[in-house]
N, C-alpha and C positions, 0 to 999 in steps of 0.2 A: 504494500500500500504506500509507503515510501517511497518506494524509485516508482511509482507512480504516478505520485503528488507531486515529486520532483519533475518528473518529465512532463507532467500536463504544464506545471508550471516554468518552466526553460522554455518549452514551445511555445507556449502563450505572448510571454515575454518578446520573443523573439517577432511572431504577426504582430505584433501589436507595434512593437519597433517600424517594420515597414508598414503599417497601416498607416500612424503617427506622422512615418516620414511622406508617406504617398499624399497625406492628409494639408499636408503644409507646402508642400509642395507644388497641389492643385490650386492652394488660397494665393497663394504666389506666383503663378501663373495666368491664375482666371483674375484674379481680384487685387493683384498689389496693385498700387499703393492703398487701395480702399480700403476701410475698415473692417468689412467680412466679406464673406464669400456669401452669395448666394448659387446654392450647390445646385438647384432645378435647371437656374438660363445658365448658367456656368460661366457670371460676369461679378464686379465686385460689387455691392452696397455703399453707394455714395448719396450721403443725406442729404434732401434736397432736389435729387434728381428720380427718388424713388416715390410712392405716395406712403405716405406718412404715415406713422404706426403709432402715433402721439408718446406717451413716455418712453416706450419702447427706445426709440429713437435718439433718447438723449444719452444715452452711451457711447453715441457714436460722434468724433469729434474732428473728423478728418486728421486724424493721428496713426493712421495706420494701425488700428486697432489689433486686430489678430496678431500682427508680426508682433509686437510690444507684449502681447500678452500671453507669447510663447515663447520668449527667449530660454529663460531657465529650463520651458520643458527640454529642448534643444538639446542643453548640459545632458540632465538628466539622462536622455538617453545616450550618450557619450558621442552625440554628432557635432562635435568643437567645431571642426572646420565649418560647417553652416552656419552654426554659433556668430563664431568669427563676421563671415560676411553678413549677420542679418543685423549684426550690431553694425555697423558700416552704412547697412542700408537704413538704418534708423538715424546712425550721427548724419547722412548726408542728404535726407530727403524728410522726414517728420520734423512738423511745424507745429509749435504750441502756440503761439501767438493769434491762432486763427477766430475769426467775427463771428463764435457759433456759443450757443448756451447749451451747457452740458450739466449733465447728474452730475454733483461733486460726491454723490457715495460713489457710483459708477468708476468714474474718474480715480478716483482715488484709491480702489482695492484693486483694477483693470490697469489703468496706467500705470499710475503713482507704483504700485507695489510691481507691476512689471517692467520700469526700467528698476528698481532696487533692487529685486533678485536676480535683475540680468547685471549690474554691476556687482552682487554677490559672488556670481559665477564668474565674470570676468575677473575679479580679484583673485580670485580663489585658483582660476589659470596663472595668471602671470606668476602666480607668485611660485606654482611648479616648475614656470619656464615653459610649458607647456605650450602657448598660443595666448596671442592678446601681447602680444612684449609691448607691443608699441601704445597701449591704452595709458591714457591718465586719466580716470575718472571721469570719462566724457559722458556718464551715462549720470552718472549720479549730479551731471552741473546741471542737463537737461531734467532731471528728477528732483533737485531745490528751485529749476527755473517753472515749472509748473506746481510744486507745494505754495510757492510765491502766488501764482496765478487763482489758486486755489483760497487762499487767507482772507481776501473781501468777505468770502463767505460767513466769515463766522462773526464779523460785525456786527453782535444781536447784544441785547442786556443779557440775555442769558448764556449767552455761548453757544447756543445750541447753533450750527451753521443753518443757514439758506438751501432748501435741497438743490438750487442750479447757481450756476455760476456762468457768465461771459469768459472766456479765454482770456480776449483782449480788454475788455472793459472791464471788469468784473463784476459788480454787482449796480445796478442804474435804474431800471425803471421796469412801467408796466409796458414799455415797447421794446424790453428785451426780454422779457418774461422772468427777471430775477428784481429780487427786493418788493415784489407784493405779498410773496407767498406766507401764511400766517402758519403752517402745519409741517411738520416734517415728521417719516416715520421711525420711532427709537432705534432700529436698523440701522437707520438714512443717518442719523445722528451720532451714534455708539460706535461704530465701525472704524474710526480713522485713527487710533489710539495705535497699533503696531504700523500704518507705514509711517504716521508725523513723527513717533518716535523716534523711527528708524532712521528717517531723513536729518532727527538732529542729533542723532548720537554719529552718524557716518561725517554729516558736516560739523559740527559743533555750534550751531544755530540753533538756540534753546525756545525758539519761538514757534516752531512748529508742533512740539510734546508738550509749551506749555498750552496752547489752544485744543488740543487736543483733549488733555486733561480736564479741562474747565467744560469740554462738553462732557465728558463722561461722572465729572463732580455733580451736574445739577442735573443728570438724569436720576444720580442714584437716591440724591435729597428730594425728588418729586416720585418717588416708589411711593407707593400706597403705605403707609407705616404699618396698618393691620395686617395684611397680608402679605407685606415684600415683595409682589411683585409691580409691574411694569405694564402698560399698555401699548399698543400699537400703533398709536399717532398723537403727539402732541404739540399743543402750541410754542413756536421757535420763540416769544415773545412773555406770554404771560406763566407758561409750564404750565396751564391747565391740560388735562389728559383729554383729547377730542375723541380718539378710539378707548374706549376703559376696557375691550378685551384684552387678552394677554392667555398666550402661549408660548411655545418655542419655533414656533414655524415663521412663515412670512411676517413681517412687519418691525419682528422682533430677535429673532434667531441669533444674528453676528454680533448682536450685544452682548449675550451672554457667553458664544463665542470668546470675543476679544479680553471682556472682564480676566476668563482663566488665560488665556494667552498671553496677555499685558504681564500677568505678572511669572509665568513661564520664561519671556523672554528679558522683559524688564526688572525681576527679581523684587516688585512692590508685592508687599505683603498685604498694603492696603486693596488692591485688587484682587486677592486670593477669600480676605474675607466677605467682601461682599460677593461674588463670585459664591461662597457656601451658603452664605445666608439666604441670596436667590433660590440656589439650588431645592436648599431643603424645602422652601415653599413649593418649587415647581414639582417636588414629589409627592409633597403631601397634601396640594391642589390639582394639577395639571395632569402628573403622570397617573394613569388607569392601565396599568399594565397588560397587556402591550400597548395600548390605547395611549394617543396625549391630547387633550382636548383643551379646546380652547374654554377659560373661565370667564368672570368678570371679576376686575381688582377690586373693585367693593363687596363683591361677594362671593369669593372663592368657590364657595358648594353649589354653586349655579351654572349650568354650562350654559359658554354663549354658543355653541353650534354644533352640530351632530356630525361634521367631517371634518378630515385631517387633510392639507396641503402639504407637497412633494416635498418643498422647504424644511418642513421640520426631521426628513431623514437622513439632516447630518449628527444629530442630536446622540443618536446612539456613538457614531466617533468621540464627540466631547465627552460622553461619559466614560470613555475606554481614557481619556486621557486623566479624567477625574477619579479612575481607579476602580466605578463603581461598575462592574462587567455584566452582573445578572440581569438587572432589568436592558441594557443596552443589547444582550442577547433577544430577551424577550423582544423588545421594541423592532430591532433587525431583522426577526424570524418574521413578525409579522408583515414588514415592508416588504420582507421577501416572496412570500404569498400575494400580495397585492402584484409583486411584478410579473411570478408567472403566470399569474391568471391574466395579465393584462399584457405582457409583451415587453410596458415600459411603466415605471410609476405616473401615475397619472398625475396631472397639475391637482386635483383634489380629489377625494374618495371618500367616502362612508363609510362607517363603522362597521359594517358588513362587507367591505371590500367591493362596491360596487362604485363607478364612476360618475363623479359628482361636476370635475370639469374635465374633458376628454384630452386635452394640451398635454405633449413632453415635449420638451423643447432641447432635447439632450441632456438632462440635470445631470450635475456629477456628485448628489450629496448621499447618496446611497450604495455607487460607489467606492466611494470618500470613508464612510462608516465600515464596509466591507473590508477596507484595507486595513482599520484601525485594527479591529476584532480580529482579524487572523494575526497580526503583529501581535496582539495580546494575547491570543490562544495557539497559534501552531497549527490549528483543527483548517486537515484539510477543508469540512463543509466549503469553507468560505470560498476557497478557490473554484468550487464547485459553483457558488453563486456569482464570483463575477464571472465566472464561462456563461454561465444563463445573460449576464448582460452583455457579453462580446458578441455572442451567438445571436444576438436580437438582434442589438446594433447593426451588424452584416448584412443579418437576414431581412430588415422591414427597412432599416434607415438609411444603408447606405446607397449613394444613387452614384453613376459617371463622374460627376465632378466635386463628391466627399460626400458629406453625411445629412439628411434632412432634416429640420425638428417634424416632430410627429403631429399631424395637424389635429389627427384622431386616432387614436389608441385604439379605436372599435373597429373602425373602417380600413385603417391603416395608409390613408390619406396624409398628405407632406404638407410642409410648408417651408417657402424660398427661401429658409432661414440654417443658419448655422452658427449659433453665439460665438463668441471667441470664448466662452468660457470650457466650450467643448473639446476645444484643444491645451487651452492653458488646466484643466483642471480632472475632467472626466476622463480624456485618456493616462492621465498623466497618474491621477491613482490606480486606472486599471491597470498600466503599467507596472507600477509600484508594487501594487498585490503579488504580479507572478513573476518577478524581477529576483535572481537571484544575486547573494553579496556581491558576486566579483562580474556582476550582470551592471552594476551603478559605478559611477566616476565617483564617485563621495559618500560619506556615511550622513544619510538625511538624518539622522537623529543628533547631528550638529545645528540643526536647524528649527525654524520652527515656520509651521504654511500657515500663512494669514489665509482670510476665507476666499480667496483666490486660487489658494495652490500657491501663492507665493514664497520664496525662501529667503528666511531673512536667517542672517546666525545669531546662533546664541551667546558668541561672543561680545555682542553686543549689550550682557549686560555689564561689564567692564566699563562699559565708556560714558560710566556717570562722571558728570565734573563739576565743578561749583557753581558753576554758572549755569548747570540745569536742573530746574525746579525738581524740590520734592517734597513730601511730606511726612506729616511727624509720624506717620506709623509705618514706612517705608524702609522695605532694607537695601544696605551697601552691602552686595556680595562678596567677601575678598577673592584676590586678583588670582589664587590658586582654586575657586571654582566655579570654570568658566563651565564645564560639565555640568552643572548641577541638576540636570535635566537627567535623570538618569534612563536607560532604555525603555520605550513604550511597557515592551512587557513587565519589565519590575515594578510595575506599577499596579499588575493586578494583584487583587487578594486571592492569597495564594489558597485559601479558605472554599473563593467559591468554587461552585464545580463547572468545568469543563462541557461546553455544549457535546451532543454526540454527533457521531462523524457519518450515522447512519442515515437514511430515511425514514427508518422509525423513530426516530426525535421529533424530521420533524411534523410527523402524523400528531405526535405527543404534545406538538407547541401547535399544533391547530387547534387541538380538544382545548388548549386549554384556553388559547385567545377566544376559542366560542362561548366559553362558560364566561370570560371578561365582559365580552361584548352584552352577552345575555343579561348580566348584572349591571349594566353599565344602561342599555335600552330599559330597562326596568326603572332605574332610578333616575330616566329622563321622562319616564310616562308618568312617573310621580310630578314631578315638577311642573312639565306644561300637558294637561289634559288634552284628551283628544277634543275635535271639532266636531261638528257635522252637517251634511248637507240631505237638505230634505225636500222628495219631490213629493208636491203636496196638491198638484192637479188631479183632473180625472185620467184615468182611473184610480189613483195609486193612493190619496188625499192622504197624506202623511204618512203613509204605514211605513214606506222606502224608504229608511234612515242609514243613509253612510256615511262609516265612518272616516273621517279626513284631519289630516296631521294638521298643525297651525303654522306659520311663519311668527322668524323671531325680529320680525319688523313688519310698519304699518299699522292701522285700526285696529284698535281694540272692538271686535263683532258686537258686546253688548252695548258699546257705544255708539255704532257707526248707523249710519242710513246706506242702505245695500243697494245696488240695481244690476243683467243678464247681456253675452253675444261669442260667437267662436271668432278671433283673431286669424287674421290672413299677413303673415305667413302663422302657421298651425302653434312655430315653436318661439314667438313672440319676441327671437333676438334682434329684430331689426324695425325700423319704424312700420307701422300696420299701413297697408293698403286699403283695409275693409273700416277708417276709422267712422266713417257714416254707422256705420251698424254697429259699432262698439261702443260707440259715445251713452255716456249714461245706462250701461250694461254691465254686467258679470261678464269677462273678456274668457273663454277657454285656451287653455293651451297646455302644448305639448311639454314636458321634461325634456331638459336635452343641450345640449347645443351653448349656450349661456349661461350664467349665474340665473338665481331668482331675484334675486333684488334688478337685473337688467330688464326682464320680464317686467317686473312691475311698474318700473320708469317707462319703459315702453306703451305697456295697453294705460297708463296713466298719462301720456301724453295723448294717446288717442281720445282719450276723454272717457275710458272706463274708469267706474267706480267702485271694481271689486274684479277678483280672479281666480279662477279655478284652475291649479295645474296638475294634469293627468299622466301619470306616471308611463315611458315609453319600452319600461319591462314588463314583457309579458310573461303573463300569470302571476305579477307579482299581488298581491292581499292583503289588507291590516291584521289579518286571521293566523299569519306565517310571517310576516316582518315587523318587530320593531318601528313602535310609533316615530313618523319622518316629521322633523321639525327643520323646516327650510330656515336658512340660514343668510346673512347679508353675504356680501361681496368683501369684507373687510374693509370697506370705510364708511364714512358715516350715512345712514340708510332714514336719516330725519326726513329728506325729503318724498320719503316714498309715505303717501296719505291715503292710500288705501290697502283693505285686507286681500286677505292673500291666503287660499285654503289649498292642500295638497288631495288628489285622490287617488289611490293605489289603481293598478292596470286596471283589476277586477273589478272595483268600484266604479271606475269610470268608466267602462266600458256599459255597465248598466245604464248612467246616465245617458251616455250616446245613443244605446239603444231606444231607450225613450224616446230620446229626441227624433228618432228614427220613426217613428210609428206617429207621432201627435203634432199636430200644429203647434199648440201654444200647450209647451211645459214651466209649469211653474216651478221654483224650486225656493227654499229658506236655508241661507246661510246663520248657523247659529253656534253657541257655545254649549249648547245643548240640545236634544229632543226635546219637543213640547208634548203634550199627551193629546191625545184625540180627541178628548175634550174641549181641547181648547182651539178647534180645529176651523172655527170660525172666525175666530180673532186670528188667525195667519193667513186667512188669506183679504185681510184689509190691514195692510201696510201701517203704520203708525211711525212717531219716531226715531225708536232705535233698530226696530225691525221692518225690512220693504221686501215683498214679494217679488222675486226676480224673474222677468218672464224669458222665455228664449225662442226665439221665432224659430220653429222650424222652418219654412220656408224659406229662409234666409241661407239655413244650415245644410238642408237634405244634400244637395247637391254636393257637399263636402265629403258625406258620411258614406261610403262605397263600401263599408264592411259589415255594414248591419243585416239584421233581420228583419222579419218580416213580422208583424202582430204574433200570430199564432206561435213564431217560434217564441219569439220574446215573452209569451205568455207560459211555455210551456220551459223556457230556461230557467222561469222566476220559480215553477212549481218544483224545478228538480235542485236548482242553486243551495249549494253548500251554506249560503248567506242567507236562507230564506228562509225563516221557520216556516211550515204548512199552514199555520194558524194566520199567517197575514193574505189569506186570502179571506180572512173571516171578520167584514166589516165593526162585528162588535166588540175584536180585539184592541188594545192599544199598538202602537207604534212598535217593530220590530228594531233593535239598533244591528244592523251590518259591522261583527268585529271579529 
């Protein structure tokens, strides 16, 4: 099993080398100078010449993006001589000075960090003799000449930066789109603490780590004091928290990131502490093993949403750094089953493993986890799981002129996109995983990777001087330990146990992520109750009660005024066609394709006043799934002012077929069943309650999968959902659950 492990891993190594090389080579070809490749038309990505992807877009800086943000991978695989020239091509052709407004997070873990591990690695040359004789720091003048370009930004009372910056101008007005922005996300914020450091312990310019500093000071003094943690978006100005979710995924992730790295690399101890104190809340709030859910910082016991984004599966790596290996197993095995049921980690997923936003866009943070975990365990599994991600990548992503992001994970549909983070970071761990010692020009555990994949050393915590800021709980490391980072692996507790190498493990860690999830869907049907929707025309006058999940944004039902109509297009992602028929209506639509909170902006621009979204898995049930509580988009969802009810396949399917058979279906959106009694006051509108009507004829022509009366008649009498008894007028109301 050994010279197995071994051989799967030297081969792997070894494609992945020329994959790497072929990979960069094509971006170099098709796309130099531009800043990506776009891998479909096989030309470069130049902003401005393309249409527009809105933030997307601001990473991109006409800086030669890619090539800057693969230098070090270059080393890494011991291709010095390309090395060599692409640094050349960067000293003689990339411009920072350029009239464009970029992400300064972007910017800053992308560039910033990629010319400081390329002049890592170039140090690290010359000083073998190796290649590079002729460099004097020409990387790191051009990496203080953009930190410089980069420091407008943090002109705020609080410190917190500006999330965009002008190159040349730096920060001006509302006709450059920097200096109105009132919100930045903790992410956007927290993040720049390893390369500003790095850039002033390399130069001795104490003003990049002390800005640095002062943003990561007044993130930690605006944590929620009860719960220590953190939210997702906050004001750059006043520190009130705009987003009050908080997890480890999007928004928030390389905060807590950088916290343990800062003081890994920097040797502050004040970073390590808070750094634990996070920690332990985000386990004894967040993490639901293998689950990590998003809470609220004022109320920790309350989840804000019922799925997990891609983002949070670098989470199990920082805990292999943090030493705590069990649950990081748990959390990993479960990402693992998300990717082979799906090909690729999806951009977000349900608790149940099903896909929530269909988007991979190449991530490498799952990856990234995978390499940490076998460095901490030895266990082959692991190399077993990044073959499953090599083996995908090949098979679905890779196209002619490199690799595609994944438009849909379901369909297996591309998109003309190829991050540069695909190449600075995703191959660059999968690399790393099957790379054997004398496979690397260097020992990476001299180092430490910012959330780039960047390599900064650790020799750099030596290079405090009096002139750079510190604080009173802060330590000086003496000069004899520059090591003090000892091997990834000695850092596991030697206590816990060892994943197994089998497939029956991980049968073993599905049993048990199912009983999680189970208790986890349980004590979220505690918290927000089911809805329901009730068709209360002839024939059916209330009896037809379905069950339907709630949204954790919009009206509250027992407050709202309701009104009925099916949305064109079906899945509500783009503005309606059909907004005559939806204005002042219950809008229908499809799951799918979009967030729900876009849905809702949507048929709310058309002029619906409420919506129904019907689930596009079939056979799915409230009977067999865990109550769905749709969830915002992660930002602020105040604007969306109407309700918003989910119905499983099955349940909506009944509804359609209604609407199949009858002109005018009436239906009541509510927070409960009404009893039959009361069966005459529902259908005269009042108001917190309005009778929704739904024109069939509006509709039929849509509905090409229905029935016909009789059957529809005869599917209610046989329906798993349907007691026999609600054929029997002098029953009360049956609830569908």
């Amino acid at each position: 099993a050994l010279l197995l492990s071994c051989s799967l891993s030297r081969s792997l190594s070894r494609a992945l080398s020329l994959s790497l090389s072929l990979a960069l080579s094509l971006s170099q070809d098709h796309a130099y100078p531009a800043d990506e490749l776009m891998p479909l038309t096989c030309r470069g990505r130049v902003r401005g010449l393309e249409p527009s992807r809105g933030d997307v877009d601001d990473a991109l800086g006409k800086f030669s993006l890619t090539l800057i943000d693969t230098l070090d991978t270059l080393v890494l695989l011991n291709k010095t001589a390309e090395f060599e020239e692409a640094v050349k091509r960067v000293l003689k052709d990339v411009r920072l000075d350029n009239d464009i407004v970029v992400s300064v997070f972007e910017t800053n873990i992308r560039v910033l960090g990629g010319l400081l591990g390329g002049h890592s690695m170039a140090v690290m040359l010359k000083e073998r003799g190796e290649r590079m004789l002729w460099y004097q720091d020409e990387l790191l003048h051009m990496a203080k000449d953009l930190g410089i370009r980069l420091l407008p930004a943090f002109n705020t009372s609080s410190g917190l930066p500006y999330p965009r910056v002008n190159l040349r101008h730096g920060v001006q007005g509302p006709e450059t789109r920097t200096g109105t922005e009132t919100d930045t996300c903790t992410a956007c914020a927290g993040t720049i603490i390893l390369e500003f450091a790095a850039l002033s312990r390399f130069t001795g310019d104490p003003v990049f780590e002390a800005h640095a500093r002062r943003a990561m000071d007044f993130l930690w003094e605006k944590r929620q004091r009860n719960s220590n943690l953190v939210g997702k978006t906050i004001n750059i100005h006043s520190g009130e928290w705009v987003c009050r979710d908080s997890g480890v995924g999007a928004g928030i992730d390389s905060y807590y990131e950088y916290l343990l790295k800062a003081y890994i690399l920097l040797g502050d101890d004040q970073f390590l502490q808070r750094f634990n104190i996070h920690y332990a809340s985000i386990m004894k709030y967040i993490s639901q093993p293998p689950l990590l859910l998003d809470v609220h910082i004022h109320k920790p016991l309350l989840p804000a949403r019922t799925w997990m984004d891609s983002l949070l599966a670098f989470f199990p790596g920082l805990q292999v750094l943090k030493g705590d290996i069990r649950p990081a197993i748990e959390t990993h095995e479960m990402l693992y089953q998300v990717t082979k049921k799906h090909n690729f980690l999806p951009e977000a997923f349900t608790t149940d493993f099903r896909v929530h936003w269909a988007q991979h866009p190449l991530r490498p943070e799952f990856a990234e986890s995978t390499y940490f975990l076998y460095k901490a365990t030895r266990d082959p599994y692991y190399l077993e799981a990044g073959r499953t991600v090599l083996e995908n990548l090949n098979r679905f992503a890779r196209v002619p002129c490199g690799f595609a992001a994944m438009k849909d994970v379901r369909t297996g549909s591309h998109e003309d996109r190829m991050d540069s983070f695909f190449l600075a970071e995703t191959f660059k761990y999968l690399f790393l995983l099957f790379a054997e010692e004398d496979d690397l020009p260097f020992d990476v555990e001299d180092y430490v990777f910012t959330t780039e994949a960047h390599l900064l050393p650790l020799s750099l915590s030596m290079a405090l001087r009096s002139d750079l800021p510190t604080t009173d709980n802060s330590t000086v490391l003496p000069s004899n330990d520059a090591n003090f980072m000892e091997p990834i692996r000695s850092a596991v507790d030697k206590s816990c146990p060892r994943p197994a190498v089998s497939a029956v493990a991980a049968e073993d860690g599905m049993r048990f992520m199912q009983e999680m999830m189970e208790l986890s869907s349980q004590q979220q049907k505690e918290q927000l109750p089911p809805r329901a929707v009730q068709i209360i025309s002839h024939p059916f006058f209330g009896r037809v009660v379905l069950t339907a999940g709630p949204a954790q944004f919009g009206m509250d039902l027992s407050k709202s005024n309701l009104g009925v109509s099916r949305s064109k297009p079906y899945t509500g992602c783009s503005e309606l066609s059909n907004a005559e028929f939806v204005a002042g209506r219950i809008a229908l639509l499809q799951r799918g394709q979009c967030m729900f909170a876009e849905k809702a902006r949507n048929i709310q621009k058309a002029g619906a006043i409420g919506g129904i979204v019907i689930d596009d898995n079939e056979g799915s049930s409230s009977d067999t799934a865990p109550l769905f509580q749709m969830a915002g988009d992660g930002r602020s969802t105040d604007d969306v002012t109407l309700p918003l009810l989910f119905l499983f396949h099955k349940e909506g399917n009944i509804l359609l077929e209604a609407l199949k058979e009858h002109r005018e279906v009436e239906v009541l959106l509510s927070e409960k069943a009404r009893d039959r009694g009361e069966e005459t006051d529902m259908r005269r509108p009042n108001a917190t309650e309005q009778v929704l009507k739904l024109d069939l004829k509006k509709l039929a022509k849509d509905l090409d999968t229905l029935v016909d009366l009789e059957t529809f008649q005869e599917y209610l009498k046989s329906s798993i959902f349907i007691s026999p008894q609600v054929l029997d007028p002098s029953n009360l109301p049956i609830c569908l659950n």
